[in-house]
C-alpha positions as CSV (number, residue, x, y, z in Angstrom):
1,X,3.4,18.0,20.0
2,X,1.0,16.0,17.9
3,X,-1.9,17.5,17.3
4,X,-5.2,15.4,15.8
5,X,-8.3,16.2,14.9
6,X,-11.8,14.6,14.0
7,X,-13.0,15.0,10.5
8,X,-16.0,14.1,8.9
9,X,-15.2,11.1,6.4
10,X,-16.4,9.9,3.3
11,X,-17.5,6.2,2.9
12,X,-19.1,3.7,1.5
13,X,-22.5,3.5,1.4
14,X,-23.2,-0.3,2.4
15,X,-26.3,-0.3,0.4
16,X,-25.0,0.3,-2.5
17,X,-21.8,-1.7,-2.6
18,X,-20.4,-5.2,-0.9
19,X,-17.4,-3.2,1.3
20,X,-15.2,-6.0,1.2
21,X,-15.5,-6.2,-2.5
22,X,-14.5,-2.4,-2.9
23,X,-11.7,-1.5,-0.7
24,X,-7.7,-2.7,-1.1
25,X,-4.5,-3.1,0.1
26,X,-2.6,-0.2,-0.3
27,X,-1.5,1.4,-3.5
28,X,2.3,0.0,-3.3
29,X,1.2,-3.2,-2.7
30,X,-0.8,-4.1,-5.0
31,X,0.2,-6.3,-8.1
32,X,-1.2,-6.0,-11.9
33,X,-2.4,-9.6,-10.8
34,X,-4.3,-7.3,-7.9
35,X,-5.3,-4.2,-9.9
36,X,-7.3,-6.7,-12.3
37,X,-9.1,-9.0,-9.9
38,X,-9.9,-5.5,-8.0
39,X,-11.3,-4.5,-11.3
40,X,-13.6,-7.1,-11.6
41,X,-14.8,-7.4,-8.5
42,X,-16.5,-3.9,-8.5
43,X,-17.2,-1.0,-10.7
44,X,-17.1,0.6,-7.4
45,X,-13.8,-0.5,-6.4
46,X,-11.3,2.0,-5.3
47,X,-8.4,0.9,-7.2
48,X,-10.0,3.1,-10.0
49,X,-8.9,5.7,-8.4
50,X,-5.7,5.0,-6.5
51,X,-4.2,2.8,-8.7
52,X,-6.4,3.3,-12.3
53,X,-5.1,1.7,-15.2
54,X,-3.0,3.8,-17.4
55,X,-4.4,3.6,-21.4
56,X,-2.0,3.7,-24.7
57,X,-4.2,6.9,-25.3
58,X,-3.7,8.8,-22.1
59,X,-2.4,12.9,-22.8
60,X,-2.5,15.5,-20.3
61,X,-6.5,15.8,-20.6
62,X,-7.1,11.9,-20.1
63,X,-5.5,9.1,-18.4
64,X,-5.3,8.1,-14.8
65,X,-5.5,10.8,-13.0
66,X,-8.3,12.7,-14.5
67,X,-9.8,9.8,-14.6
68,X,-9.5,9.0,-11.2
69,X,-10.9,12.6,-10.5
70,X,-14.0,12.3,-12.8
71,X,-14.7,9.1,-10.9
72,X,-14.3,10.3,-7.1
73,X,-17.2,13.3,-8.2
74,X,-19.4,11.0,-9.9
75,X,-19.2,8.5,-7.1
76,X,-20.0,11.4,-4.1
77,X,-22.8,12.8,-6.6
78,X,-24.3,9.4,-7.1
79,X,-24.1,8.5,-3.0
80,X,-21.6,5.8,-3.4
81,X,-19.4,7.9,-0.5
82,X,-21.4,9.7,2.2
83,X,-19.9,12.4,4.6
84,X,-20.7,11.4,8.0
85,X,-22.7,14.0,10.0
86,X,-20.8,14.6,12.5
87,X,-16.6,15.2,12.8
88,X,-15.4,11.6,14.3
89,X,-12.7,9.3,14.9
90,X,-12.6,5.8,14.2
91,X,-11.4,3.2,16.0
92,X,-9.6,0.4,14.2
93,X,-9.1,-3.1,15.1
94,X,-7.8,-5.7,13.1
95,X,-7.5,-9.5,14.1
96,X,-5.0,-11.9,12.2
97,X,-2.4,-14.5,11.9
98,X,0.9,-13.7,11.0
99,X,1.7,-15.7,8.0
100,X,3.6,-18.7,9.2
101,X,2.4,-18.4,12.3
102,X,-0.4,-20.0,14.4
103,X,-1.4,-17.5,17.4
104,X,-4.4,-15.4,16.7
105,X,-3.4,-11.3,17.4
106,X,-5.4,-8.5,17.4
107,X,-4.0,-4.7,17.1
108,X,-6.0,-1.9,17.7
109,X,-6.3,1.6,16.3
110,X,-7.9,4.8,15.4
111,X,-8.3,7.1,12.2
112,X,-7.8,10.8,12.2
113,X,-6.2,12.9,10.8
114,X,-3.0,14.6,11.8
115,X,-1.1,17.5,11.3
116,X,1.6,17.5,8.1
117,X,4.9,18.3,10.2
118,X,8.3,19.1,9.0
119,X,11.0,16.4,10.2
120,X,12.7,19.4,11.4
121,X,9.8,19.6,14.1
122,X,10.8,16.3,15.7
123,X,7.1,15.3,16.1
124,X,6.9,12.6,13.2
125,X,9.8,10.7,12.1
126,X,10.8,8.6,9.3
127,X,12.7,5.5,9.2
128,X,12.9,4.8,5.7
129,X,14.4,6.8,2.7
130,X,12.3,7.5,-0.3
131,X,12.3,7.4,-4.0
132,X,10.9,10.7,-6.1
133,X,9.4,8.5,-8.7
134,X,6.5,7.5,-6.6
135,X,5.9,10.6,-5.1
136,X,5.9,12.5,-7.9
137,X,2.8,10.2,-9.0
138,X,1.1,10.2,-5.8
139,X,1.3,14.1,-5.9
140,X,-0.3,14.0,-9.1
141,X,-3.6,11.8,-8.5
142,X,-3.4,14.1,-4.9
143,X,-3.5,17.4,-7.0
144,X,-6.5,15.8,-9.6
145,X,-8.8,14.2,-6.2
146,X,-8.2,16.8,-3.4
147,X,-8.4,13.5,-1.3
148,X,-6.4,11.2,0.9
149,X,-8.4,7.5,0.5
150,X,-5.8,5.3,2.3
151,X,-4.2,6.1,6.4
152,X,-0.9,6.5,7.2
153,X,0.1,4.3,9.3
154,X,1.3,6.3,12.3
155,X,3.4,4.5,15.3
156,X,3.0,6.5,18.9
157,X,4.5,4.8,22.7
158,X,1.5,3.9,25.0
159,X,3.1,1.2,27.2
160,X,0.5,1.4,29.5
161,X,-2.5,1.0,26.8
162,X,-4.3,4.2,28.0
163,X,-5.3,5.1,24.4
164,X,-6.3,1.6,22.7
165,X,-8.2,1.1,26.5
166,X,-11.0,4.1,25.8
167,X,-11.6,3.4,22.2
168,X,-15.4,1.7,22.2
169,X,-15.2,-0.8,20.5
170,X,-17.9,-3.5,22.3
171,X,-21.3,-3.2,20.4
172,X,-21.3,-3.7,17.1
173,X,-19.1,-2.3,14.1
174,X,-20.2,-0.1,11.6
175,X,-17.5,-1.9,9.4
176,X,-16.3,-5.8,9.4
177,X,-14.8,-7.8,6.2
178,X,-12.4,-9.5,5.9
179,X,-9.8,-9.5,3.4
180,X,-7.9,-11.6,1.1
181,X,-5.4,-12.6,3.5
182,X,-8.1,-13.5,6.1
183,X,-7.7,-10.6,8.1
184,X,-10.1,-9.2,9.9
185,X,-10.9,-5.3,9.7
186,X,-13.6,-3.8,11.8
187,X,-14.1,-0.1,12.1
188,X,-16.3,1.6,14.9
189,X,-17.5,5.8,14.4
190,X,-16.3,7.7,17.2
191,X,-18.9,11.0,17.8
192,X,-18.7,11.5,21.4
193,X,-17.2,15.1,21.8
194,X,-15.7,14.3,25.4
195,X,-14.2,11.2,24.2
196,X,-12.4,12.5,21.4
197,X,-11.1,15.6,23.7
198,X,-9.9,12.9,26.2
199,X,-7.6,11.0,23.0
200,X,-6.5,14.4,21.5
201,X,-5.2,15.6,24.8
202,X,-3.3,11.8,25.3
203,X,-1.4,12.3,22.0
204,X,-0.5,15.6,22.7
205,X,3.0,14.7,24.2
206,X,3.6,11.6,21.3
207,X,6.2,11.6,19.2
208,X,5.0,10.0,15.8
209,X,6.8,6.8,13.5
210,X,5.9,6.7,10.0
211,X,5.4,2.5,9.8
212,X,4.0,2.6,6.4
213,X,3.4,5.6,3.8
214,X,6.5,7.1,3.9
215,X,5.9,8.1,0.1
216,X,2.2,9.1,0.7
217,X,3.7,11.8,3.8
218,X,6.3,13.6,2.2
219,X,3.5,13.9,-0.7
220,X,1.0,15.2,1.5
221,X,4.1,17.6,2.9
222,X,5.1,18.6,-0.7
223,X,1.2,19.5,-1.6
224,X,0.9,21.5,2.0
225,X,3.6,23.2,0.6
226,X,2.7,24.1,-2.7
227,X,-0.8,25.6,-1.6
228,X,0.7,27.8,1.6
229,X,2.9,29.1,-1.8
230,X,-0.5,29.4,-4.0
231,X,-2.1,30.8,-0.7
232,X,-0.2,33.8,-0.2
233,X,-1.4,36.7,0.0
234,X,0.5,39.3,-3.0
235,X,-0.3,42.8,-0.9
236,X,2.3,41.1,1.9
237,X,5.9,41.9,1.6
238,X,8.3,38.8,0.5
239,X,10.0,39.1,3.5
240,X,7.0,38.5,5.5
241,X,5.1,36.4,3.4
242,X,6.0,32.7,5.0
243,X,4.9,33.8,8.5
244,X,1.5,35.4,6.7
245,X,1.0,31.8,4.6
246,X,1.4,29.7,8.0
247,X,-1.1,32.3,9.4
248,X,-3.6,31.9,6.9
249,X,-3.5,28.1,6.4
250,X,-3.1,27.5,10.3
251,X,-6.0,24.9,9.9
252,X,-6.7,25.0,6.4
253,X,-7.3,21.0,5.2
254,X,-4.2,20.7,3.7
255,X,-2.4,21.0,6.6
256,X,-3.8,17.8,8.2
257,X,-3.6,14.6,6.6
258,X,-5.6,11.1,7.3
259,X,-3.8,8.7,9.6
260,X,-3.8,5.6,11.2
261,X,-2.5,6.0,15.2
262,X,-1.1,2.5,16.6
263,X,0.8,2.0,19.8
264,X,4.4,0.9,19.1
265,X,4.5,-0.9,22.6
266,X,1.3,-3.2,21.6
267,X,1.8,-7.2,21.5
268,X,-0.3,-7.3,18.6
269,X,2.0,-5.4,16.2
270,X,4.3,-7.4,14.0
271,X,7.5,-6.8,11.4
272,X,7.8,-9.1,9.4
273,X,11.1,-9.5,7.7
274,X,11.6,-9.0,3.5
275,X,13.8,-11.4,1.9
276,X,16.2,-10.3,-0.9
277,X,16.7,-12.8,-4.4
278,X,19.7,-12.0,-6.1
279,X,19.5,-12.2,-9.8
280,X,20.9,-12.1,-13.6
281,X,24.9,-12.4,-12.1
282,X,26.8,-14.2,-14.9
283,X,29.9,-14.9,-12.8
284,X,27.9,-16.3,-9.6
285,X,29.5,-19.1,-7.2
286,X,28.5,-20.6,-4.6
287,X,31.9,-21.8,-3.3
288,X,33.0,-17.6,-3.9
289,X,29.8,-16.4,-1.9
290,X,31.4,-18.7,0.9
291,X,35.1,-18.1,0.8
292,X,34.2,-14.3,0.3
293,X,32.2,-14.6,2.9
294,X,34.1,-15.5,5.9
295,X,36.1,-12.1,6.0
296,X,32.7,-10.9,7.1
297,X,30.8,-13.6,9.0
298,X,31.7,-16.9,10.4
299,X,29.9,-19.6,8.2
300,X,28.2,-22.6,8.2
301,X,27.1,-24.8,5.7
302,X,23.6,-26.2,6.4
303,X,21.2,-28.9,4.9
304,X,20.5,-27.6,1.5
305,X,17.3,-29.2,1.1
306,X,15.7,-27.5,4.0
307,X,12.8,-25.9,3.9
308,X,11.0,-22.9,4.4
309,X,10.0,-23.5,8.4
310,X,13.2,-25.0,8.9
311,X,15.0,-22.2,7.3
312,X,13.4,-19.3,9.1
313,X,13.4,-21.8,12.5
314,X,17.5,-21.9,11.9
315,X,17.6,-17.9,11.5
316,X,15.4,-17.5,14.7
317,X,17.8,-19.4,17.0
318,X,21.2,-18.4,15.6
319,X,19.2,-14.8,16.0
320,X,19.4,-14.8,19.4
321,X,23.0,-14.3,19.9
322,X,23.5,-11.6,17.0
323,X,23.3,-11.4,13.7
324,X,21.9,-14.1,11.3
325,X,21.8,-14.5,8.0
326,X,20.7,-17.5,5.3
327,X,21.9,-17.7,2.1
328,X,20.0,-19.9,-0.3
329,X,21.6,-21.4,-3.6
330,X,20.2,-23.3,-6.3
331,X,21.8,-26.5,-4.4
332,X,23.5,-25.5,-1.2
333,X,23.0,-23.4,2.1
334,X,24.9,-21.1,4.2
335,X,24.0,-19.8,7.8
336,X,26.3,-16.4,7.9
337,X,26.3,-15.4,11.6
338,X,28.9,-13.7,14.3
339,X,29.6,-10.2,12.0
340,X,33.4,-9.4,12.5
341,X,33.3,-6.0,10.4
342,X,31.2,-3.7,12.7
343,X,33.6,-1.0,13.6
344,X,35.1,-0.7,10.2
345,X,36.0,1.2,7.4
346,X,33.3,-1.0,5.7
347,X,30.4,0.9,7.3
348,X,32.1,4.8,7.4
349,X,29.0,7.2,7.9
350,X,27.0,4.0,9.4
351,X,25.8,4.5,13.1
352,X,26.6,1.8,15.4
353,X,23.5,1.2,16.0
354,X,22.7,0.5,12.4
355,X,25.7,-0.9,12.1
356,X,24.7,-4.4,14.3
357,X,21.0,-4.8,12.3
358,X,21.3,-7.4,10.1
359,X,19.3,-5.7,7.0
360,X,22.7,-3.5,6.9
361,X,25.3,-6.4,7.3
362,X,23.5,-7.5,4.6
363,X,23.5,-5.0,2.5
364,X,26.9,-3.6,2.9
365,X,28.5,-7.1,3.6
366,X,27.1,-9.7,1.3
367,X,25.2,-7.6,-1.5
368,X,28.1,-4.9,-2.2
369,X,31.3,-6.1,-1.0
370,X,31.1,-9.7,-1.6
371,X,28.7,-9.2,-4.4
372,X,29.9,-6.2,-5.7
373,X,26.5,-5.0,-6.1
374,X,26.3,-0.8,-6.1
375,X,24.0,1.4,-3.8
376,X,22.8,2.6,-6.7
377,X,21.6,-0.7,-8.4
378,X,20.0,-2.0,-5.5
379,X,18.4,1.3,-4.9
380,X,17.0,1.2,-8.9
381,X,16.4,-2.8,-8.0
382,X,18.8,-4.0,-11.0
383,X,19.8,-7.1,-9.7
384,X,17.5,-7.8,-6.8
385,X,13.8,-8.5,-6.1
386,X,12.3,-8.0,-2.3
387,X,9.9,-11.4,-1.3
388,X,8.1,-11.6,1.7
389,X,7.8,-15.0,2.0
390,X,10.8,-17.3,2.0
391,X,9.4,-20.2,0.4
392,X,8.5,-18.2,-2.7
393,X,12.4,-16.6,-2.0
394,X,13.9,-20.5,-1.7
395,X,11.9,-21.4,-4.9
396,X,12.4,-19.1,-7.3
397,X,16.9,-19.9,-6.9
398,X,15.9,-23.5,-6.6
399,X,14.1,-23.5,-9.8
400,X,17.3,-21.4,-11.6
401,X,14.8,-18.2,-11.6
402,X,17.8,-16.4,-9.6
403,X,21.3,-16.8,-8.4
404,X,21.1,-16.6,-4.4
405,X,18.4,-15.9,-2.0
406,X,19.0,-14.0,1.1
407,X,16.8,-15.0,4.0
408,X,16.6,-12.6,7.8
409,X,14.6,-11.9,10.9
410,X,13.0,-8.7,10.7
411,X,14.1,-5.7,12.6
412,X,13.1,-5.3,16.0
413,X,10.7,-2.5,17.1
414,X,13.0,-1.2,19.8
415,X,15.4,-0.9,16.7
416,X,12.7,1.0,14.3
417,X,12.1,3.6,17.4
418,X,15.6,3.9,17.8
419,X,17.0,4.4,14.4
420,X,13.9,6.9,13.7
421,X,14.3,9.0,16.8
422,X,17.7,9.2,16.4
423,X,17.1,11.0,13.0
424,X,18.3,7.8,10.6
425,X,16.9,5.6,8.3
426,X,17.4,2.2,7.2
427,X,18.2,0.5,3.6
428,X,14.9,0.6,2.1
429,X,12.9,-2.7,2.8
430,X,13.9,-3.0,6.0
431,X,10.4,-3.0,7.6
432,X,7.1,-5.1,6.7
433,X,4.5,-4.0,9.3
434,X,1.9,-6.6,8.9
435,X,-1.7,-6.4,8.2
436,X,-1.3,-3.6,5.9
437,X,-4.6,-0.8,6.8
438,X,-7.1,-1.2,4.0
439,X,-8.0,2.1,1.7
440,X,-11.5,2.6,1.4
441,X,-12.6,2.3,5.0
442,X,-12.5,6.3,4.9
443,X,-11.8,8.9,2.8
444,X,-10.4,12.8,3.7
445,X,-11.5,15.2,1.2
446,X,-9.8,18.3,0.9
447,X,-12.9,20.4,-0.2
């Protein structure tokens, strides 16, 4: 059962600051390129605190994450973040174009938080594995702030709308920038007791997708686990002390965490798909990639001075009956399509229904077998860089910057559901939920 709850958030004063000059992307998204022109734009701007710059200087008593601390008090002393009054929700809608594309889409939300549950509880799933590097930092900046400043984004099924249909989001929104992408994010405060009552007791039966913030979960998990441990009581006996610590910190803040609730079955959600560039392979051909090749996929050698459109146009139609794939060369191109493997010995402890998505032909198929690329190197991103766009993909092999560019449709959403429900997770990359939720539009502090 998911259970939500209303929470009185921090934010932005408008008066004080420009909002669309202070809030960002999310943390893992942003780019030293990013972090700087954040930086300038406002001495208010919350990359300072997610994502501070780290100093030659820093020791355990200084550097990011004390930093990051000292600024979050000094901002709520000086009234740059006000709690709201009253415990709320807020509904979320943001309206975009998906790069590439022309239609204008609009996908709808709400913020809240939600309680941290254990995989094992089959309410929130995962799709995507996840690295201990970045979690170990997140924990850290979550141990110095006592705050959650970006949403996880949260997929629930509502094919029927019922949800997205009683958020209020008609008069005007206390929140609407728009961000360097051109999206457009508006935010609406949700007070009314009856109304919230009516959306807790909808979600009640969801089960929940992690789309996004995989990383940020299992960190808010790991801290919710730490404090029940800090939180027991010593006069209880070992044996009984779990049970006592669940008791105690039934409702306690860290067991809820601040998320982002969209409905899987909405027309306005998009994947898009990430491209993988090959690079730094000293004994790479073109004509091996293609005999190598054909023990896996029929292939076809396509006009290899096509371009981006065309490219992804060519992926789209051979997509329909199966699996597609493009690889790009510095000179030539190769449409890889009709898998022959699935079944094999090439994919033991693979599903079947992983087994068909093309992400995974492509990993197992073209990246280690005919590559000879390891898990573990892709994993640790030795040899491989992930691009969202394919013209950036197509240009950096066609200006000798890499050895082969892989090009593929993203995954399905009837696939993401699937896999996660099932208890799986796919290679890592596999999903680009577009817009990314902005941090800044609300903050959950712990105390």
């Amino acid at each position: 059962m998911a259970y939500i709850a209303p929470f009185r958030a921090l934010r932005y004063d408008p008066s004080r600051v420009d909002l669309d000059r202070v809030v960002t992307q999310p943390y893992d998204k942003i780019t030293p390129e990013m972090q700087e022109r954040y930086y300038t734009a406002s001495p208010h701007n919350l990359v300072r605190i997610i994502l501070g710059k780290r100093e030659a200087a820093d020791h355990p008593g200084d550097n990011s994450y004390t930093r990051a601390a000292a600024s979050f008090q000094d901002w709520r002393r000086q009234g740059i973040f006000l709690q709201d009054a009253q415990p709320s929700i807020y509904a979320y809608v943001q309206h975009f174009t998906a790069p590439g594309g022309k239609t204008k889409l609009e996908r709808r939300g709400f913020i809240a938080l939600g309680r941290i549950e254990d995989y094992t509880g089959h309410v929130v799933f995962r799709h995507e594995q996840t690295l201990a590097k970045p979690k170990a930092d997140r924990l850290e900046l979550l141990r110095a702030t006592r705050a959650h400043f970006g949403q996880l984004f949260m997929l629930y099924s509502d094919p029927a709308g019922e949800i997205e249909g009683v958020l209020p989001t008609t008069s005007g929104p206390d929140v609407d920038i728009h961000d360097e992408y051109g999206v457009r994010h508006q935010v609406w405060k949700v007070s009314d007791p009856g109304l919230i009552e009516l959306i807790q007791g909808k979600m009640r039966d969801k089960k929940l997708i992690i789309a996004d913030g995989h990383h940020r979960y299992e960190t808010a998990l790991n801290y919710r686990n730490e404090r029940r441990t800090q939180d027991a009581p010593d006069s209880v006996p070992e044996a009984s002390r779990d049970a006592a610590r669940q008791v105690i910190s039934a409702m306690a803040p860290h067991e809820l965490v601040m998320m982002t609730f969209i409905n899987m079955d909405s027309p306005g959600l998009v994947i898009l798909p990430t491209h993988r560039v090959v690079h730094g392979l000293g004994s790479f051909s073109a004509d091996a990639l293609k005999e190598r090749s054909r023990s896996y996929f029929s292939v076809e050698e396509v006009d290899p001075t096509v371009d981006a459109g065309r490219a992804m146009g060519i992926l789209r139609e051979a997509g329909h009956a199966g699996t597609a794939l493009l690889g790009i060369t510095a000179n030539r191109a190769f449409l890889f399509d009709t898998a022959k493997t699935i079944g094999s010995n090439l994919f033991a402890g693979v599903s079947l229904r992983q087994q068909s998505l093309d992400v995974v032909q492509l990993h197992k198929c073209l990246l280690e077998a005919v590559l000879g690329l390891s898990e573990e190197s892709i994993r640790d991103q030795q040899n491989i860089n992930y691009v969202r766009d394919a013209g950036e993909a197509m240009t950096r092999v066609r200006e000798g910057g890499a050895n082969v560019a892989f090009l593929m449709n993203p995954v399905r959403m009837r696939q993401v559901r699937d896999i996660a429900f099932a208890g799986e997770v796919l290679p890592q990359k596999s999903t680009d939920f577009y817009p990314k939720l902005l941090s800044g539009l609300a903050i959950y502090a712990l105390k």
